[in-house]
C-alpha positions in Angstrom: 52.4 -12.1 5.9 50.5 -11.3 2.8 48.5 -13.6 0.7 48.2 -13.3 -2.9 45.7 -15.4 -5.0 46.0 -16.4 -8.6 43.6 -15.3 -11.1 41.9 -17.6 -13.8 44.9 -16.4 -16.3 47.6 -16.4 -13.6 47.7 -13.0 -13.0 48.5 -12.0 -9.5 47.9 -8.5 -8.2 50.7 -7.3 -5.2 48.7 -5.9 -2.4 48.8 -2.1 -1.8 51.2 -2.1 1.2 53.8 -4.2 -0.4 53.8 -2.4 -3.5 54.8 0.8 -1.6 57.1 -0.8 0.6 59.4 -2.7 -2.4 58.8 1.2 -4.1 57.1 -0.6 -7.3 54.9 1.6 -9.7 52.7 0.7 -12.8 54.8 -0.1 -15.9 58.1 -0.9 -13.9 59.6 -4.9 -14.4 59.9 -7.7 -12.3 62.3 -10.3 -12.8 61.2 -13.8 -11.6 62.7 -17.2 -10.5 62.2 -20.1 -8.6 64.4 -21.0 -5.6 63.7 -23.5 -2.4 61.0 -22.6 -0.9 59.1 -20.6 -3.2 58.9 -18.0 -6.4 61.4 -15.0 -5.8 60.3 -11.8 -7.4 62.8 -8.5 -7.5 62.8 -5.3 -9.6 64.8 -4.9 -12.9 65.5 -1.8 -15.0 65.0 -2.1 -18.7 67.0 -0.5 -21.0 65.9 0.2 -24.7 69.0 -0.6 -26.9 68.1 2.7 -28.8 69.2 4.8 -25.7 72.5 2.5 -24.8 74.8 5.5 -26.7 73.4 7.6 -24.5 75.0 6.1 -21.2 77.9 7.2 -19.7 81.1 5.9 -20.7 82.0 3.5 -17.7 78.4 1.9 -17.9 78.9 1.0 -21.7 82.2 -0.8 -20.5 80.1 -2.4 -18.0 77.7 -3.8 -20.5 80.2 -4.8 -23.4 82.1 -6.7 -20.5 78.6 -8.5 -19.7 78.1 -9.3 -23.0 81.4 -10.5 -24.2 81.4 -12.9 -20.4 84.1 -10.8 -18.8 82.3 -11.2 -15.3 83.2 -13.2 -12.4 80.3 -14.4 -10.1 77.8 -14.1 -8.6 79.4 -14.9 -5.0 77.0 -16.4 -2.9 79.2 -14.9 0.0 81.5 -12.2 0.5 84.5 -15.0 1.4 83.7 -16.4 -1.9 84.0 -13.3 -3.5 87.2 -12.6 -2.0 88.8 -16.5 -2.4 88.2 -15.1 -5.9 89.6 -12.2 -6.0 93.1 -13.6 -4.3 93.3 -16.4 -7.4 92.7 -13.7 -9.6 96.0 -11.6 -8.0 98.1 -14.8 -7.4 97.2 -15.6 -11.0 98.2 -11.7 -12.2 101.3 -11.7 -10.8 102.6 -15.1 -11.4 102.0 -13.8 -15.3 103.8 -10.5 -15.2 106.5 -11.3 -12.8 108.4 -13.0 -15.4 
């Protein structure tokens, strides 16, 4: 275990050995939240709206679908996920079997 102190302006500074171990590098993001237990920190990627035209089709989709809340989840486990998915079928073809 690794302790980390909080400066006077609540800055933190990750030790050396976990910093290489969660692959983290100057300038990259951290997203932050509180759960039981404690503050949960995990990297993010950024992406500058300038450079979205520049993604591949399928990833655009992905976003617009994001954006517009055409997203199920998240499952907290995978027999959530797939109690889901089931209601989702049974809910399919009950609509197009007319």
């Amino acid at each position: 275990m690794t302790v980390i102190t909080i400066k006077s302006k609540y800055q933190i500074v990750i030790p050396a050995k976990l910093r290489k171990e969660a692959g983290l590098n100057v300038g990259d993001f951290l997203e932050g939240s509180f759960q039981k237990g404690g503050i949960m920190f995990k990297p993010k990627v950024v992406i500058d709206r300038k450079h979205l035209s520049h993604l591949p089709k399928g990833i655009q989709e992905g976003l617009e679908d994001i954006q517009a809340g055409r997203v199920s989840g998240p499952f907290e486990t995978h027999e959530a996920l797939v109690k889901h998915l089931k209601g989702v079928v049974r809910k399919y073809r009950t609509k197009n079997s007319s």
